[in-house]
C-alpha positions, 0 to 999 in steps of 0.5 A: 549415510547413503547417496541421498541427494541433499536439497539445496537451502533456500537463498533469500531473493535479492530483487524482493522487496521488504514488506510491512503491514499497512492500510489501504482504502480498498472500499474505493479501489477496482476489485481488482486493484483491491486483490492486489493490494491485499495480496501484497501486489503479488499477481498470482496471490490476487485471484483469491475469492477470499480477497475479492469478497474483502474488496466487495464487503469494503465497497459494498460499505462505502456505497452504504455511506450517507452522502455529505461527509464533512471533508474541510481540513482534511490535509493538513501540513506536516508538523516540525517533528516529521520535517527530517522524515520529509527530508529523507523521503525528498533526497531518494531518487525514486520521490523526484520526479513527484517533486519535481512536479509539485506534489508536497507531503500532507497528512490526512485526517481519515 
């Protein structure tokens, strides 16, 4: 077999978060905001001019709206069904402080 040096085997990182797709309303964010949220908040990945032309076409999109979109009821309270979901969220330390304040869960109608 010879003196080959093997590579180590690459370890998860244990401070990395776990990810998920999700939306975000890039149209109404700061360029740079925008690339961020795309590179998955990872701030070497945000520079890409790929993703800041995303940003651009989706805000260049919100500035073409008409003006006027009807926004009553746009909140609207959490059914039954997602109380325990609701529950959960209210019993992590991390949502307190956004409680505390008086910030409650709404679902909005996008």
């Amino acid at each position: 077999m010879g003196d080959q040096a093997l590579e180590p085997e690459a370890k998860p990182d244990p401070l990395a978060l776990p990810t998920r797709g999700g939306r975000s309303l890039i149209g109404w964010m700061t360029p740079e905001q925008g690339a961020l949220t795309l590179a998955g908040r990872v701030a070497e990945g945000a520079n890409e001019q790929v993703l800041l032309d995303r940003v651009e076409a989706a805000r260049q999109t919100v500035t073409a709206r008409e003006p006027g979109v009807e926004q009553d009821d746009l909140l609207q309270d959490v059914p039954p069904e997602l109380a325990l979901f609701v529950e959960q969220l209210r019993a992590q330390e991390n949502a307190a402080p956004f409680f505390n304040e008086g910030w409650q869960v709404k679902l909005a109608d996008l």
